[in-house]
C-alpha positions, 0 to 999 in steps of 0.5 A, spaced: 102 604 037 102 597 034 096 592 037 100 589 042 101 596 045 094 598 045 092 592 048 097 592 053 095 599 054 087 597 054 089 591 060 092 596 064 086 603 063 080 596 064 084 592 070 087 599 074 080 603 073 084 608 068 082 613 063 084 609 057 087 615 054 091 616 061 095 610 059 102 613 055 108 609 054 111 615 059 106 614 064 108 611 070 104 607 075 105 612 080 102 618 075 096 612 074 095 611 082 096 604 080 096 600 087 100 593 087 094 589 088 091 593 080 099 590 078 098 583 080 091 583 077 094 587 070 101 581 070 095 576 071 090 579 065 097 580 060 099 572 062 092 571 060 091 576 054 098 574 050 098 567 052 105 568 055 108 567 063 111 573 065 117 571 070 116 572 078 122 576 077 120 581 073 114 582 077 118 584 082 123 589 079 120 596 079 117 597 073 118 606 070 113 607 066 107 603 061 113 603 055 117 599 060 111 594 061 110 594 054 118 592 052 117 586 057 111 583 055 113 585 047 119 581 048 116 575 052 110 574 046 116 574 041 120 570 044 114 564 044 113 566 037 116 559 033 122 561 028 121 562 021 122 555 017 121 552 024 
């Protein structure tokens, strides 16, 4: 695990009231009994923690698992990162 999945695992285990050790990239919200008000505030604490806007369309798309989540939210924090030589 890199420090952006850690983190994103922590946000999740602190914001869904999980056991951190629960928080698998194969583990899906239904396994983690996250309920959509918990989702709401986890897309509100990574908006936060990585300093990135999380699209109003990728909150509504079924998320599979936490690896899932941690693809999309790796994904918006590179793309915010300022080129090489830029």
């Amino acid at each position: 695990m890199d420090d952006i999945e850690n983190k994103i695992c922590d946000i999740i285990a602190k914001e869904a009231r999980v056991d951190r050790a629960l928080v698998t990239p194969g583990a899906t919200m239904d396994d983690l009994k996250i309920a959509s008000v918990d989702l709401v505030q986890i897309v509100f604490a990574l908006e936060e923690g990585f300093d990135i806007t999380i699209p109003e369309e990728a909150i509504k798309m079924d998320v599979k698992n936490v690896g899932e989540v941690v693809a999309a939210v790796r994904e918006l924090v590179l793309a915010k990162k300022p080129a090489a030589g830029a």
